[in-house]
DSSP file (Angstrom, degrees, kcal/mol; ACC not computed):
  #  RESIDUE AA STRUCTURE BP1 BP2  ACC     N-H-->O    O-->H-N    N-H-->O    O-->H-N    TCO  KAPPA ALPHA  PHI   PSI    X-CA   Y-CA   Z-CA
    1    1 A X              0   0    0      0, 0.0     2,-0.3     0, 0.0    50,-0.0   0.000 360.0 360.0 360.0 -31.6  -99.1  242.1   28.6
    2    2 A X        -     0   0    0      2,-0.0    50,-0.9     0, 0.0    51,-0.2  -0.782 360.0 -24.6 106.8-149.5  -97.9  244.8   31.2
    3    3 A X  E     +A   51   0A   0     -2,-0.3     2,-0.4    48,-0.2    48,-0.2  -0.563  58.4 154.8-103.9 158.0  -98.8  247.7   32.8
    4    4 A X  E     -A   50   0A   0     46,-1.8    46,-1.6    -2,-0.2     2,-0.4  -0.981  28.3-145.3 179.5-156.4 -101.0  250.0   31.7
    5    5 A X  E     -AB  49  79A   0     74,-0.5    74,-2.8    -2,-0.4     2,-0.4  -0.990  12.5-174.9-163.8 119.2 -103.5  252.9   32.5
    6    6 A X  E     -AB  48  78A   0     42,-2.5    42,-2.0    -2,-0.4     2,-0.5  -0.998  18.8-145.4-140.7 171.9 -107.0  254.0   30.8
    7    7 A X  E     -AB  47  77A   0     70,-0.8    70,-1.3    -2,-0.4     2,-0.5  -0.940  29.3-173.0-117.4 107.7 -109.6  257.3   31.5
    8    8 A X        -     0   0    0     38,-2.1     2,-0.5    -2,-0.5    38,-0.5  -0.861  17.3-172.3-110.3  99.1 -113.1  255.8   30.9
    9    9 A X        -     0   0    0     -2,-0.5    66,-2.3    36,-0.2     2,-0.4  -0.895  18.5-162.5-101.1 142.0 -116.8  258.1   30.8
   10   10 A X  E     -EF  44  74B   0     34,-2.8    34,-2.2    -2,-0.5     2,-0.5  -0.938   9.7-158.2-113.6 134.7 -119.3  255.7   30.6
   11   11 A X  E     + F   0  73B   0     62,-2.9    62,-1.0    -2,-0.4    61,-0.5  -0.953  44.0  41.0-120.6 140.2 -122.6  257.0   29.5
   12   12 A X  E    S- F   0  71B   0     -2,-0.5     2,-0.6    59,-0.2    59,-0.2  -0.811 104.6  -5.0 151.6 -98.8 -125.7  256.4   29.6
   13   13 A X  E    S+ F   0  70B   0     57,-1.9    57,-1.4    -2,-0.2     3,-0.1  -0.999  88.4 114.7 -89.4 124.7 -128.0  254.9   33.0
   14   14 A X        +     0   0    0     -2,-0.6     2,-0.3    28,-0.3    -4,-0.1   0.043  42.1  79.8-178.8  59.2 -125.3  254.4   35.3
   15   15 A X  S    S+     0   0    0     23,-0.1    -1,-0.2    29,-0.1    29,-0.0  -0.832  97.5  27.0-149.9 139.6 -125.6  256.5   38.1
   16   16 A X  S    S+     0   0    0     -2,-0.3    -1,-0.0    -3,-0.1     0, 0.0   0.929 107.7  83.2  63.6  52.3 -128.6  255.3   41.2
   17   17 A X  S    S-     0   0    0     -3,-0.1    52,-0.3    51,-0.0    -4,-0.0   0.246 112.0-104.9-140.1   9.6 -127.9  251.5   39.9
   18   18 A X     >  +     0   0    0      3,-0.1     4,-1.4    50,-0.1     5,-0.1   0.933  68.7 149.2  82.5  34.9 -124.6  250.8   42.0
   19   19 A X  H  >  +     0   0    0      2,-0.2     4,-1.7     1,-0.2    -1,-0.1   0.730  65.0  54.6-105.7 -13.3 -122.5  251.2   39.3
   20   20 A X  H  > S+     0   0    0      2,-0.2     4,-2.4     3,-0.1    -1,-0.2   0.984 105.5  48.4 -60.8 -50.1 -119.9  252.5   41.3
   21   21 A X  H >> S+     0   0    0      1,-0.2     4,-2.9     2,-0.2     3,-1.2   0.935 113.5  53.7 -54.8 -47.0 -119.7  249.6   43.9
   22   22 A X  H 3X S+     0   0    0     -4,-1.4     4,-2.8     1,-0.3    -1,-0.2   0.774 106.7  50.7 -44.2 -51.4 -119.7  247.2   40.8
   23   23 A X  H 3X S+     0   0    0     -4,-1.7     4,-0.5     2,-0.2    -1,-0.3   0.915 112.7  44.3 -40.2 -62.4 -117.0  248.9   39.4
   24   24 A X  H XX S+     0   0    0     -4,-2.4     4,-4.3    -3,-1.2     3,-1.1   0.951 112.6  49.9 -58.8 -48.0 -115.0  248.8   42.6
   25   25 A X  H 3X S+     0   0    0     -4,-2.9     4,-1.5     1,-0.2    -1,-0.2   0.964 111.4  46.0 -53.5 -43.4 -115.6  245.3   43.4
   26   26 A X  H 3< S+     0   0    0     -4,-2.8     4,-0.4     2,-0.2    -1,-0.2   0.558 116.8  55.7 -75.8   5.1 -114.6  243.8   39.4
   27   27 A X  H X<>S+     0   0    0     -3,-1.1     5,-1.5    -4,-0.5     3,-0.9   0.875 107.0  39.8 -23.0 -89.0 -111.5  246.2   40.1
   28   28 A X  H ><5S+     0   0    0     -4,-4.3     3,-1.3     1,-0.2    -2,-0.2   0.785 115.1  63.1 -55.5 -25.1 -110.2  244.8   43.3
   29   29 A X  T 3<5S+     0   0    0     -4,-1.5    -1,-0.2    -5,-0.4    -2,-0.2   0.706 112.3  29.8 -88.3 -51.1 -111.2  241.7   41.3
   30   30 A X  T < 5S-     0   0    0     -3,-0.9    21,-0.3    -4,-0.4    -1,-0.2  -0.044 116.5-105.9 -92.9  16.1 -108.8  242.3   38.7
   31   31 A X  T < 5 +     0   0    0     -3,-1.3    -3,-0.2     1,-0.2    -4,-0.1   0.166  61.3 161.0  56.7 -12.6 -106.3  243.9   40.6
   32   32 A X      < -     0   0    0     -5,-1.5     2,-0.3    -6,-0.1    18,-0.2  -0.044  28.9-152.7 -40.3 116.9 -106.8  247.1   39.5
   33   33 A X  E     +C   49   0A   0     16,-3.2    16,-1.2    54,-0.1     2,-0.5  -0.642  53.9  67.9 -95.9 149.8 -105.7  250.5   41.0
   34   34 A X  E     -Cd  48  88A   0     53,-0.6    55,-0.7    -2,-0.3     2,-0.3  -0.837  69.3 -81.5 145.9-109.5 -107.5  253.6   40.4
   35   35 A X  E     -C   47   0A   0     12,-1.5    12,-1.9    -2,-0.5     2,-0.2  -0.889  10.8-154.9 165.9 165.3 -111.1  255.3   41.1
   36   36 A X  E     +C   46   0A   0     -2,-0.3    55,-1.1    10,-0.2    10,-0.2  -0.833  25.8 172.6-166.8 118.9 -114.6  255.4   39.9
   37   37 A X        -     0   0    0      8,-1.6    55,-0.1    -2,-0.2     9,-0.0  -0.821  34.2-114.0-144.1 103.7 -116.6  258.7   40.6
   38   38 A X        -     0   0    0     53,-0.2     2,-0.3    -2,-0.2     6,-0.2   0.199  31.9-148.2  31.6 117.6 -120.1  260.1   39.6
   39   39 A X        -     0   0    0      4,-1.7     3,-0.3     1,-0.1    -1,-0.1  -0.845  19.9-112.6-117.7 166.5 -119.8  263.2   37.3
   40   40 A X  S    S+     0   0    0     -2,-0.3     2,-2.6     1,-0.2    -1,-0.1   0.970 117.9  54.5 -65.0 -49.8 -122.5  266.2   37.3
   41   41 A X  S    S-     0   0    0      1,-0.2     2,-2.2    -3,-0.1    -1,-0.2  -0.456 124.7-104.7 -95.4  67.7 -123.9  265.7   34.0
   42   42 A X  S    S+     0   0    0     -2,-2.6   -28,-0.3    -3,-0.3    -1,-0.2   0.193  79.6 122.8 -28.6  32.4 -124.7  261.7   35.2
   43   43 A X        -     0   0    0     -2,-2.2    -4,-1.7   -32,-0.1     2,-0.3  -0.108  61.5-115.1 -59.1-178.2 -122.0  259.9   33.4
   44   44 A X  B     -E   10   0B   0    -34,-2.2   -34,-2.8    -6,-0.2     2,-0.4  -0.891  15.1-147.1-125.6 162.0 -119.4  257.7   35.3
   45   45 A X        +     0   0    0     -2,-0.3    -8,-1.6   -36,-0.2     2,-0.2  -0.897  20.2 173.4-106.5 117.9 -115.5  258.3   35.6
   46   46 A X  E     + C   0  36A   0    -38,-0.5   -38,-2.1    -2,-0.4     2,-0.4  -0.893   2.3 170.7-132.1 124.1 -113.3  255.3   35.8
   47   47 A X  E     +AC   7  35A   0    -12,-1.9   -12,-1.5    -2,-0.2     2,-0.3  -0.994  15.2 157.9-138.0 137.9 -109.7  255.6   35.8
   48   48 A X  E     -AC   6  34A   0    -42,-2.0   -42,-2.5    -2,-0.4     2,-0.4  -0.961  29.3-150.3-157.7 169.8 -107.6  252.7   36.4
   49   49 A X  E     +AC   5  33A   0    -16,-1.2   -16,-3.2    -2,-0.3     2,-0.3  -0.995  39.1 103.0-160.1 151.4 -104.1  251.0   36.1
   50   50 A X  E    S-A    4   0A   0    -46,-1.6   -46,-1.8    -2,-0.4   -19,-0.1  -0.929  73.4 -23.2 171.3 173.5 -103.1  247.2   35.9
   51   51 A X  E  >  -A    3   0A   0    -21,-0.3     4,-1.4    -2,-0.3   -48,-0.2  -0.174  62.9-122.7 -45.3 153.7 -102.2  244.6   33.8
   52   52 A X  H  > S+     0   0    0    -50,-0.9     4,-1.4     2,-0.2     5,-0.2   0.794 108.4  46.8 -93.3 -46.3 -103.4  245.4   30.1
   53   53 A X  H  > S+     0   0    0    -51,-0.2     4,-1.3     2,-0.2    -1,-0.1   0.906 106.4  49.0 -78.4 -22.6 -105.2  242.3   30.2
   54   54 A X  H  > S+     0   0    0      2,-0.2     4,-0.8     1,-0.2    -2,-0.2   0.891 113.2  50.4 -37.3 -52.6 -106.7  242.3   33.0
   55   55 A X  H  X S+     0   0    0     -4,-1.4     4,-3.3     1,-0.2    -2,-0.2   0.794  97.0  61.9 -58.1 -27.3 -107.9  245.6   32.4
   56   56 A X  H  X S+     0   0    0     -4,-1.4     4,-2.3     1,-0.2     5,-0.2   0.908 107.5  54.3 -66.2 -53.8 -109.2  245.1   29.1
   57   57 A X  H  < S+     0   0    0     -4,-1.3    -1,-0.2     2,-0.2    -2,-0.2   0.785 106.6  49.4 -38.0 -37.5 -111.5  242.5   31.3
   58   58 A X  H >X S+     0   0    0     -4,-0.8     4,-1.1     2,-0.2     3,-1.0   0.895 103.0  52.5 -73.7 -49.1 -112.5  245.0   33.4
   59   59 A X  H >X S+     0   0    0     -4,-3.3     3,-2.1     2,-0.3     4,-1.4   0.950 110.2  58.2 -58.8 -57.7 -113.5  247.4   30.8
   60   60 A X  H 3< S+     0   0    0     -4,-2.3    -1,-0.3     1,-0.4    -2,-0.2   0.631 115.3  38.0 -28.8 -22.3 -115.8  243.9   29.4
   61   61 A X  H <> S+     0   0    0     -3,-1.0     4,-1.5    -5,-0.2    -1,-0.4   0.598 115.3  49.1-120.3 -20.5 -117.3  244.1   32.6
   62   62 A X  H << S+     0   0    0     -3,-2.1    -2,-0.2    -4,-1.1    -3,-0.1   0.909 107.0  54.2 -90.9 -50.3 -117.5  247.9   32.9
   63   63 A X  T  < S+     0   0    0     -4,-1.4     8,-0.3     1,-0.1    -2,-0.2   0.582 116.4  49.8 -88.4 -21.3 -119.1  248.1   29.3
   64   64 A X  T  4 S-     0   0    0     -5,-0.3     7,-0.3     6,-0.1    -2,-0.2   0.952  89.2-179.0 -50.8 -98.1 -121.8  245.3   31.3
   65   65 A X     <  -     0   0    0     -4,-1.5     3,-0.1     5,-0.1    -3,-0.1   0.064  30.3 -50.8  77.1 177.2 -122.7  246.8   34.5
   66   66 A X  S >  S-     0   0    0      1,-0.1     3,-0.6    -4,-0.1   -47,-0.1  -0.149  72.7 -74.9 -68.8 167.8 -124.6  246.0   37.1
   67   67 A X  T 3  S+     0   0    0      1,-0.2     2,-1.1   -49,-0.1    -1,-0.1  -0.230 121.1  28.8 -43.1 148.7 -128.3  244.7   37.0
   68   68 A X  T 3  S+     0   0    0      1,-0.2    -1,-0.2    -3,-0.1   -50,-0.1  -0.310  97.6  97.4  82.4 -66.4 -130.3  247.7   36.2
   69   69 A X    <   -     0   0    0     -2,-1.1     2,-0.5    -3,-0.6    -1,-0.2  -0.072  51.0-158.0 -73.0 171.1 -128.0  249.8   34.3
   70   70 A X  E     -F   13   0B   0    -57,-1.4   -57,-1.9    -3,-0.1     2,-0.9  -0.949  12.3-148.2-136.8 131.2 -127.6  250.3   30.4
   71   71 A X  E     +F   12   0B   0     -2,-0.5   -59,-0.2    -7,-0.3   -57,-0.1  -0.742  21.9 171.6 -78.8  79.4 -124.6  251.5   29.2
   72   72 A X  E     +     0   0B   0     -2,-0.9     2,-0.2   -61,-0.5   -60,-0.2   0.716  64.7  17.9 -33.5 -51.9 -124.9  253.5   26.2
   73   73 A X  E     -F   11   0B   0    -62,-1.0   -62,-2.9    -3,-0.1     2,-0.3  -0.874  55.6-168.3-168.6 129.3 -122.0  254.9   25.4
   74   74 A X  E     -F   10   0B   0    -64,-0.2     2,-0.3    -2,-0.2   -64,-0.2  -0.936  10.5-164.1-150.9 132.4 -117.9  253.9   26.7
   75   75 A X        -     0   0    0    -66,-2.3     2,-0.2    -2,-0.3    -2,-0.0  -0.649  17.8-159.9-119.1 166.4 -115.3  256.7   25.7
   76   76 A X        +     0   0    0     -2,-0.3     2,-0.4   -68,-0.2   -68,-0.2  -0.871  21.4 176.4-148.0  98.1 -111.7  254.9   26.2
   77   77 A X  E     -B    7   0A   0    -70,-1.3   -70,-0.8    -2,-0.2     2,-0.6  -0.967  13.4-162.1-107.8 135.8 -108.3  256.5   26.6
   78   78 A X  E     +B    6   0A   0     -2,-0.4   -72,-0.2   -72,-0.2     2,-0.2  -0.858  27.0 169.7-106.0 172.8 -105.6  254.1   27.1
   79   79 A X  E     -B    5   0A   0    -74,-2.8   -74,-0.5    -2,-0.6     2,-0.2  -0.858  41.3 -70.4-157.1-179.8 -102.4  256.4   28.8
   80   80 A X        -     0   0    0     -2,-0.2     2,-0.5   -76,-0.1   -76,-0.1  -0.443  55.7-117.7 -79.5 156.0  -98.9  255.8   30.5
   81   81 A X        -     0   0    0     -2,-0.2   -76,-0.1     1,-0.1    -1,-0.1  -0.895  30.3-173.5 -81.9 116.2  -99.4  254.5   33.5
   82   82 A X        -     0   0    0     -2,-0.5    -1,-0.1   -78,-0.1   -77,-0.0   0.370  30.8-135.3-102.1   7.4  -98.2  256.6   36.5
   83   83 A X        +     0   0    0    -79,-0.1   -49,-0.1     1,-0.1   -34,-0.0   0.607  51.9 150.1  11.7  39.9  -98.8  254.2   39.3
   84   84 A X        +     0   0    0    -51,-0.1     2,-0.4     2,-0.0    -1,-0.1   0.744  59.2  65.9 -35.2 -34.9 -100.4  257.5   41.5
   85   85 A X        -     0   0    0      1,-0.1     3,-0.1   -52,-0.1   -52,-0.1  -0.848  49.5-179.3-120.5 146.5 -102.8  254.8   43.3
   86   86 A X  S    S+     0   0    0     -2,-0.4     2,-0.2     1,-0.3    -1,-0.1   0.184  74.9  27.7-130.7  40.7 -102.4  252.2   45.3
   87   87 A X  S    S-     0   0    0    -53,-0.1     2,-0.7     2,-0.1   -53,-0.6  -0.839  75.1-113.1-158.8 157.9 -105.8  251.2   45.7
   88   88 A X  B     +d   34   0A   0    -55,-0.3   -53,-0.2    -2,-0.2   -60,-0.2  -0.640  48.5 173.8-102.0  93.3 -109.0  251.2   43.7
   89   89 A X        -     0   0    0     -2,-0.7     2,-0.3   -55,-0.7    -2,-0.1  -0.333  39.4-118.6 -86.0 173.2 -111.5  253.5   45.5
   90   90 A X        -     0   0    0    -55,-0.2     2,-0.2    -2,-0.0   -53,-0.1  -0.670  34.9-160.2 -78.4 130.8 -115.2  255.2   45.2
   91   91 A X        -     0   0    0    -55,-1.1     2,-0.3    -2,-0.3   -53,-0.2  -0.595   2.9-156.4-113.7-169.0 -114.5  259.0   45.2
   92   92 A X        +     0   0    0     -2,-0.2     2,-0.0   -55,-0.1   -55,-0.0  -0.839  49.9  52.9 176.1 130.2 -117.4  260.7   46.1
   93   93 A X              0   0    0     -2,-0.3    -2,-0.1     1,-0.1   -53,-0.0   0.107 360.0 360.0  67.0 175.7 -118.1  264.9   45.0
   94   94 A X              0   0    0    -55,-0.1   -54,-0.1    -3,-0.0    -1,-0.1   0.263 360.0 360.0-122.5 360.0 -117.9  266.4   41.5
């Protein structure tokens, strides 16, 4: 499909269930470049860039989560892809 880029807050429980590592691992999983970080208000962050189908998986898998969490709520921005990362980390502070 090509390249492409989205900005994800996930709401709902998903912060103290791992939902970061999950994130990273179905990432790397997918190829994926980007981050996934904890915000103050306890949503999650996920910003990533890939294949458009791959990602679209990811987001399947994101909108999932790990054991433990429930995902309420998935805000979605797809964007240009700037290829800024060249790996998909945990960032860590707000």
């Amino acid at each position: 499909m090509g390249p492409a880029r989205f900005h994800a807050i996930i709401r709902g429980r998903v912060q103290g269930v791992a939902f970061r590592a999950f994130a990273e691992e179905r990432a790397q999983g997918s190829g994926a470049t980007g981050y996934v970080q904890n915000l103050g208000n306890g949503d999650v962050e996920v910003v990533a860039e890939g294949d458009k189908a791959l990602l679209e998986e990811f987001l399947a898998d994101l909108r999932r989560g790990p054991v433990g969490a429930r995902v309420r709520e998935m805000i979605v921005n797809w964007e240009v892809p700037r290829g800024e990362f060249r790996e998909f980390s945990i960032q860590f502070g707000w």
